[in-house]
Residue, then its C-alpha position, 0 to 999 in steps of 0.5 A: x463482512x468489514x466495512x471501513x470509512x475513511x475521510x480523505x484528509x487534505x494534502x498539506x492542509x489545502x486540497x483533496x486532490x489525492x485520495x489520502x486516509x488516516x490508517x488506525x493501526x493497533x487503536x492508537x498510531x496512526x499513519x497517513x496512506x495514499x491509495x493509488x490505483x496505478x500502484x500494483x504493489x504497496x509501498x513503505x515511503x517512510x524510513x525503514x526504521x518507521x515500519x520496524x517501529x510499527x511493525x516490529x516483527x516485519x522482515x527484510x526478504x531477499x528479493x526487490x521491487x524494480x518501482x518506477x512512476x516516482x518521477x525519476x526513473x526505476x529504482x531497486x528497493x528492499x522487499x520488506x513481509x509484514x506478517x499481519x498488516x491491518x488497514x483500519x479506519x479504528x472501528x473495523x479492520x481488514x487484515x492481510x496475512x504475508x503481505x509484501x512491501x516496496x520499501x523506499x525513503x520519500x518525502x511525501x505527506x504520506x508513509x504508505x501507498x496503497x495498491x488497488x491491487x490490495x483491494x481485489x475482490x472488495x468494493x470500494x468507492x470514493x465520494x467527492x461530492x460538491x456543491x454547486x459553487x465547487x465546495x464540499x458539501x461532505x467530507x470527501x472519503x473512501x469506503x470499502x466493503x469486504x466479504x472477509x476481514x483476513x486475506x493471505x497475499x500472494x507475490x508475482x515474480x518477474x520473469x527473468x529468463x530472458x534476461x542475462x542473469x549476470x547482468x541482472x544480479x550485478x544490476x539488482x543483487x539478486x535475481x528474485x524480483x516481485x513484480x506484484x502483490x495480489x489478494x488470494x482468494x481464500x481466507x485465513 
């Protein structure tokens, strides 16, 4: 069973209003992550270059993410396979086997966003406390609670057979479009 706790760090150094941790990865880099519970997929916000630094052994698949709520309409992205991807706050860590990631340059003050769907099967809650004049009388942070540390993912394809594959293909480069990522039930 892992247990993980992570502070919510400050956006720009000035407020708690987005849930955003320090993930720990290799005990030493660290990267900064968004959990964004509309988010069905995980998304790479950093250059591509970023995650093959990280993730050396990462590779670019045939497929794409339609991804849209960024503000600016839907966008095509790469779809990138981390064979082992660990979320760690450096004491305990949870690894997911083959998981896919959106992979998209934004210039956000995070590198990574976070699925709720990458959290299925666990429990996990943010605390936000404050006092009475509106002050945090505890560090705002997220903890998470896993029966297993090792979960395989799994991909949904979108559909398209009702679509004109023509149209789409020319529209995307390819027809093999992951709608989302979910946890599978067994472990590794």
């Amino acid at each position: 069973m892992s247990r993980l706790k992570f502070d919510i760090i400050k956006r720009n150094n000035q407020t708690y209003d987005m849930t955003i941790i320090t993930n720990v990865y290799n005990g030493r880099k660290r990267f900064n992550c968004l959990l964004d519970t509309g988010a069905c997929v995980p998304v790479w916000c950093a250059c591509e270059q970023l995650l093959k630094t990280y993730y050396p052994n990462c590779s670019k698949t045939d497929a794409v993410f339609i991804l849209s709520g960024f503000g600016k309409g839907s966008e095509v992205v790469p779809v990138y396979l981390i064979p082992q991807f660990a979320l760690s706050d450096g004491k305990q860590c949870i690894k997911y086997i083959n998981i896919a990631v959106a992979v998209t340059k934004r210039d956000f003050t995070f590198d990574m966003i976070l699925s709720y769907s990458m959290f299925n099967k666990m429990n996990i809650s943010v605390n936000t406390f404050t006092n009475r004049n509106g002050s945090y009388s505890i560090v705002p942070n997220l903890k998470i609670a896993s029966l297993k540390d090792i979960y395989n993912v799994g991909v949904k394809r979108v559909d398209v057979s009702r679509y004109n594959i023509n149209r789409i293909v020319s529209r995307c480069g390819t027809q093999n479009i992951l709608d989302s990522i979910y946890i599978l039930n067994q472990q590794c």
